[in-house]
C-alpha positions in Angstrom: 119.6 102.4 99.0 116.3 104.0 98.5 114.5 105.6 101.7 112.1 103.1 102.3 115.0 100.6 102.9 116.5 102.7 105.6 114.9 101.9 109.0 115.7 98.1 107.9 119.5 98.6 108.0 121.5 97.9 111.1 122.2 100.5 113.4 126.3 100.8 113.0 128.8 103.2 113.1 129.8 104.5 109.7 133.2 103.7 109.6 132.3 100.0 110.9 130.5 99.4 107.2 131.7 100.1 103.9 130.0 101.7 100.9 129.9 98.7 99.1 128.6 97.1 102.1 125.5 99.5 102.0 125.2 99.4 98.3 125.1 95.4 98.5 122.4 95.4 101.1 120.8 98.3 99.6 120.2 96.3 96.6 119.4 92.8 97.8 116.7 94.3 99.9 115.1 95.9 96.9 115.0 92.8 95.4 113.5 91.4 98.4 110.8 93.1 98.1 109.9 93.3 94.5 110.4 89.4 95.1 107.2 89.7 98.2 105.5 92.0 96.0 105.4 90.0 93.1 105.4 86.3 94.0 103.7 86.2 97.0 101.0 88.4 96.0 100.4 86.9 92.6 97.2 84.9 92.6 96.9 83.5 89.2 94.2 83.3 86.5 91.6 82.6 89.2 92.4 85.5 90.5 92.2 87.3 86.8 89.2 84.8 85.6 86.9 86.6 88.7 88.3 90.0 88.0 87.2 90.0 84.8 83.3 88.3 85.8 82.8 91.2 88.1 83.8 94.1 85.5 81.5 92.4 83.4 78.9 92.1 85.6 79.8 95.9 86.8 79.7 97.1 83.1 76.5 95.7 82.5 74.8 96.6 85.7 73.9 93.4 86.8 74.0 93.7 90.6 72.9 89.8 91.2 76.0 88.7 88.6 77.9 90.9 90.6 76.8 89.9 94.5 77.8 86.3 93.4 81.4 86.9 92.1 81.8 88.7 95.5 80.7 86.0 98.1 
């Protein structure tokens, strides 16, 4: 289990939980939250489609272009 997953896990006496136990939970938590990273904050090609209006706009250093993508 990496660090980060560590305050998450149960408070239990060592002998009460197994290695494989740890490893298990270990494992489906990082998946948890690749899954919340991923999915949840994936916001599509809008998301892309503005992104690349404002870089545009930013590259060519047209403040107006650029006010308008952001409001």
């Amino acid at each position: 289990m990496r660090r980060g997953g560590r305050p998450h896990a149960a408070p239990t006496p060592a002998p009460a939980v197994s290695g494989v136990l740890r490893q298990f939970h270990g494992a489906n938590f990082d998946k948890y939250l690749r899954y919340q990273m991923i999915a949840l904050s994936f916001r599509g090609d809008v998301a892309s489609d503005e992104l690349r209006a404002l870089l545009d706009a930013a590259m060519s250093r047209d403040a107006d272009a650029a006010r308008s993508i952001l409001q």
